[in-house]
N, C-alpha and C positions, 0 to 999 in steps of 0.2 A: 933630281927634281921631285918635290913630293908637294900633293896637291891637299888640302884640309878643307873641310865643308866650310863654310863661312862663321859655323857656329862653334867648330872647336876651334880654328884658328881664332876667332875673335877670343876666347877662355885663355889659350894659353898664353896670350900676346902679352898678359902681366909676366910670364915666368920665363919668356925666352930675353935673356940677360945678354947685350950685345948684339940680337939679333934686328934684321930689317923688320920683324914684325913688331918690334919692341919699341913704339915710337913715344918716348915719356918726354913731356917737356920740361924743363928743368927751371920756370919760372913764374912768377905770380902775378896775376892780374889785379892792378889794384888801383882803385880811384878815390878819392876823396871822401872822409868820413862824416857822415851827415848827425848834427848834434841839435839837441832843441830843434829840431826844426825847418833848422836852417842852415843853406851851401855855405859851409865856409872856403876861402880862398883854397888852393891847392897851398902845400907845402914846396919848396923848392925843390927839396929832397923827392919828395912824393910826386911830383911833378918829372923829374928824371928816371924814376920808376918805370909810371906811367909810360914815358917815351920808349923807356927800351924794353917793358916786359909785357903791356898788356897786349899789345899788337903780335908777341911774339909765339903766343900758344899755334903750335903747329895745327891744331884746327882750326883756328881761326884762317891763318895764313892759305889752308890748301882750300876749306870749304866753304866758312862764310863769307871774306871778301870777297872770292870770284862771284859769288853769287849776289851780293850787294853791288860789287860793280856791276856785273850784267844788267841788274834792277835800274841803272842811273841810264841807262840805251846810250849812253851818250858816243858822239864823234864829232870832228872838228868843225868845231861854228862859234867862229869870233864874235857872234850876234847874243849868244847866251849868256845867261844872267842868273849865276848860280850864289845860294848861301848855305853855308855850313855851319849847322846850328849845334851849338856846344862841341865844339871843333875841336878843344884842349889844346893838343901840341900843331897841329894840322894833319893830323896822319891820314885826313882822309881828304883835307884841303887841297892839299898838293896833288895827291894824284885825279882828283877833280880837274884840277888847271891843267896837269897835263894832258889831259883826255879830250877837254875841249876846247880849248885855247880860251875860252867865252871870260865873261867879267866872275869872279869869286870873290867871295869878301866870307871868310870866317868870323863867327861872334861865340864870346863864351862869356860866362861871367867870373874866371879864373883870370887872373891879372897875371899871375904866375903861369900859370899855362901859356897864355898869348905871349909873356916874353919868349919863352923857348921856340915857339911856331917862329915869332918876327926874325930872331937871333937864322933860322932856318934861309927864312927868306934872306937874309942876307946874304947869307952863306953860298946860297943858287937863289939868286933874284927871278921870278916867275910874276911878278906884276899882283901879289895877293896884298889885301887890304885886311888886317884883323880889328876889330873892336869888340870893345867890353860890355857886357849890354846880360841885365837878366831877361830870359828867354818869357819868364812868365810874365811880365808886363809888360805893356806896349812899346815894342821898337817902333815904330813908327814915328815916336816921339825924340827919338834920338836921329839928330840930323843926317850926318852919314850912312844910315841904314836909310830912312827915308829917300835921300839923294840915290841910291844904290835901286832899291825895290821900284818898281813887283818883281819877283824874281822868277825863272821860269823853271829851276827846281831847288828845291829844299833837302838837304841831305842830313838827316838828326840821328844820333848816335849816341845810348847812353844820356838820354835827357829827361824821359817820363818817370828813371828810375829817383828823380830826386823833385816829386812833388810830394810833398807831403800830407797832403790832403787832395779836397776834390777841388777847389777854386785854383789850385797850383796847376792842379791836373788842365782845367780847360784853358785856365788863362796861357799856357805853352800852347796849345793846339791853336785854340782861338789866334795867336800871336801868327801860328804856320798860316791860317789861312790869310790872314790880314797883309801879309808881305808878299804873297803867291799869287802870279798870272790866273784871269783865268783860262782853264785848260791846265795849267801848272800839276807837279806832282811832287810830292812829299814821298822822299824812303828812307823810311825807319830802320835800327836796328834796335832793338831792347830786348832787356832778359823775357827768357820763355819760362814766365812763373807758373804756365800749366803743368810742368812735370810733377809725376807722383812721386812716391817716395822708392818706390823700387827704379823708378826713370835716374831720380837722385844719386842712388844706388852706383848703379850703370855706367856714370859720368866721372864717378874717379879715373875710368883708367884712360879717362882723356885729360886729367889732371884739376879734377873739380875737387871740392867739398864744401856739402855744406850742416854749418852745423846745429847739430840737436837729432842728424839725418847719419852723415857718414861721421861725425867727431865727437865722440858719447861726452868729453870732456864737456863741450859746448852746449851740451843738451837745454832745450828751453828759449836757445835766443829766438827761434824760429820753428812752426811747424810746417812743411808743407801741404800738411792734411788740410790746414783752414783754409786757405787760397782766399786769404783776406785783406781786399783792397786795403791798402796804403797801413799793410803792415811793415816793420821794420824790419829789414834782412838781413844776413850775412853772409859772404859762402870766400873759399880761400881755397887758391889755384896751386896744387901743386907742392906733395913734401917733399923739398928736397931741402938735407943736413947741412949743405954749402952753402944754401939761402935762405934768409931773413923770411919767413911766412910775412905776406902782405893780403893785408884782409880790401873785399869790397864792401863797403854798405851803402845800400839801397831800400827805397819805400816799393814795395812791390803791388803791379797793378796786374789785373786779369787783361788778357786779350779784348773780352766781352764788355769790358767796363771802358776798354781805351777806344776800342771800335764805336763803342755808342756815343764817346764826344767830340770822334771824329764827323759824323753823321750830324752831332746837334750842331755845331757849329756853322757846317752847309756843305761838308764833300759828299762831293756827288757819287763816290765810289772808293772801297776799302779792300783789299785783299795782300794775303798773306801771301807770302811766294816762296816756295818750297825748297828748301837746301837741295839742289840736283848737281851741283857743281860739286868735283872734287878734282884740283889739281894734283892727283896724286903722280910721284915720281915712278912707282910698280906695282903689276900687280897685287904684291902683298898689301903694298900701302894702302893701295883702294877699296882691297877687302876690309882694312882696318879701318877704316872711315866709314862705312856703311852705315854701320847703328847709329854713329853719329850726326848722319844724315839727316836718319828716320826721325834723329828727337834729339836736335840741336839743342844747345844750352843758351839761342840770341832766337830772337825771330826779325825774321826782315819782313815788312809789309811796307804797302804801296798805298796811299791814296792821293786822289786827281779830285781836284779842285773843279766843279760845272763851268762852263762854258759862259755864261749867262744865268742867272736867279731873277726874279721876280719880289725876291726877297732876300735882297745881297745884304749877307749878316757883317762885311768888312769892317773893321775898324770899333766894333761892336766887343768890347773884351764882355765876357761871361762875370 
C-alpha cells in the first residue's frame, strides 16, 4: 500500500499506464455545430454520438450528475410537473420520471434528437411526452406545452451555450420563467466559461481541450483570456487514435451576464451549487477527482422563481 500526497498523485495520474489512478476517458463529447447563427437540426449520426459519448466522460458520470440530480431534491410525487429544456436524446428525461413518477414532457428544438428520446420511450415506456419547440421563443404559444405548464421544475442542460447574442440569451430565460410555477426552480447545467488558461490547462487530464489553449494547431478559434460574452467556442474531449475527434461548438456566456437575466426577467433568487459530489468507486479515484471538483468544466446553478410579484413579468418575452 503506498499513499501519495493529493498533488503528486494527481501529476503522475497521466503516466501510470493501466493503473487505477489512470482514469482517461476514451470518448468525445459532442453536440451540434452552430453556423451563422443558427441551431441547425442535429445530424443522425451526430445525434448517436451525442447518446453514447457525451454522457459518457467519467467526470461527468461520477461528479456532475450526482450533483445535478441532488440539485432537482426530487422523490416520488405523481403531482409534479416537470420539463426538460433541450432535452436531446432524454438523458436526463428519463431519470427525471424515474425519480418522480410526476408528469415530464421533454422539448428540444432537434427533431433528430427527439426521435431517438421517443424510439427510447418505446423501447421502456415511462409515460414521457417529447416536443419540438425553440426554447428562445415563446412556448407558451405551442399548445402542448401550454396544456402541459406551469411546471414546477425546469431542468436545462447545454441550452445558453447556443444563444447567440443577447435577445437569444433572455428570450430562453425569459421562456424559463414564463412556463414555471411560482415557487418553481430552474437547474442549469452550462459550460464554466470562467476558467483561465492555466484552469484550461489542467482539464486535459480529465479529457478536455480547448483550442488556441491546449491545441497550438487550433490556435485563434478562441481565447479564454477575453471572457467575451456570446463569443464563439470550441473545445474537444479526449485524444484517442481509435476515435474520430468530435468537436463541441458553443457561443460562451459569463456566469455574471447569465445571472443578471436571470434577475431581469423576475427570479427571485440565483445561486451556483458547488460540485461536492463524487461517486467515486476508491480511494484513489476520489483523490483523482478532487481538482476537478474544485474547477469543473459545467456549472450547475439553481434559480427559484418568487412566490408572488407585484410586477409578474410572465408571458412578457424580453
Amino acid at each position: 500500500f503506498f499513499f501519495f500526497k493529493q498533488k503528486t498523485a494527481y501529476e503522475i495520474a497521466q503516466r501510470l499506464v493501466g493503473s487505477e489512478m489512470c482514469i482517461r476517458d476514451r470518448i468525445y463529447k459532442g453536440m451540434d455545430l452552430i453556423k451563422h447563427g443558427i441551431v441547425e437540426p442535429y445530424a443522425v449520426e451526430g445525434s448517436k454520438i451525442y447518446d453514447t459519448q457525451v454522457l459518457g466522460l467519467s467526470c461527468f458520470k461520477k461528479c456532475l450528475f450526482p450533483t445535478l440530480r441532488a440539485s432537482w431534491g426530487l422523490s416520488h410525487n405523481p403531482a409534479i410537473k416537470i420539463a426538460d429544456l433541450a432535452c436531446g436524446t432524454g438523458n436526463f428525461t428519463r431519470p427525471l420520471k424515474k425519480m418522480s413518477g410526476g408528469t415530464v414532457v421533454g422539448i428540444d428544438l432537434s427533431n433528430d434528437m427527439l426521435n431517438i428520446a421517443r424510439k427510447k420511450e418505446e423501447a421502456e415506456p415511462l409515460g414521457i411526452k417529447y416536443i419540438m419547440a425553440d426554447c428562445s421563443k415563446d412556448m407558451l404559444k405551442i399548445p402542448e406545452i401550454a396544456a402541459a405548464a406551469p411546471f414546477d421544475l425546469i431542468n436545462v442542460a447545454w441550452l445558453v451555450e447556443y444563444a447567440s447574442d443577447m435577445p437569444t440569451l433572455k428570450g430562453m430565460i425569459q421562456n424559463m420563467y414564463n412556463i414555471l410555477k411560482p415557487g418553481g426552480v430552474v437547474c442549469s447545467l452550462a459550460e464554466n466559461t470562467s476558467l483561465t488558461w492555466e484552469e484550461c490547462i489542467l482539464h486535459q487530464r480529465y479529457g478536455m481541450r480547448f483550442p488556441g489553449i491546449t491545441d497550438p494547431a487550433r490556435e485563434g478559434v478562441y481565447d479564454y483570456k477575453e471572457k467575451k460574452d456570446g463569443a464563439y467556442s470550441i473545445a474537444i474531449y479526449v485524444e484517442d487514435p481509435k476515435v474520430k475527434p468530435y468537436e463541441v461548438g458553443y457561443y460562451s456566456w459569463t456566469l455574471e451576464t447569465v445571472q443578471s437575466v436571470y434577475k431581469a426577467v423576475g427570479f427571485s433568487k440565483y445561486e451556483v451549487i458547488p460540485t461536492l459530489i463524487c461517486e467515486a468507486d476508491t480511494e484513489y479515484e476520489a483523490e483523482y477527482y478532487k481538482p476537478y471538483c474544485k474547477l469543473p468544466d459545467m456549472i450547475i446553478s439553481k434559480a427559484t422563481k418568487q412566490l408572488w410579484s407585484n410586477n409578474d413579468k410572465s408571458n412578457e418575452l424580453i
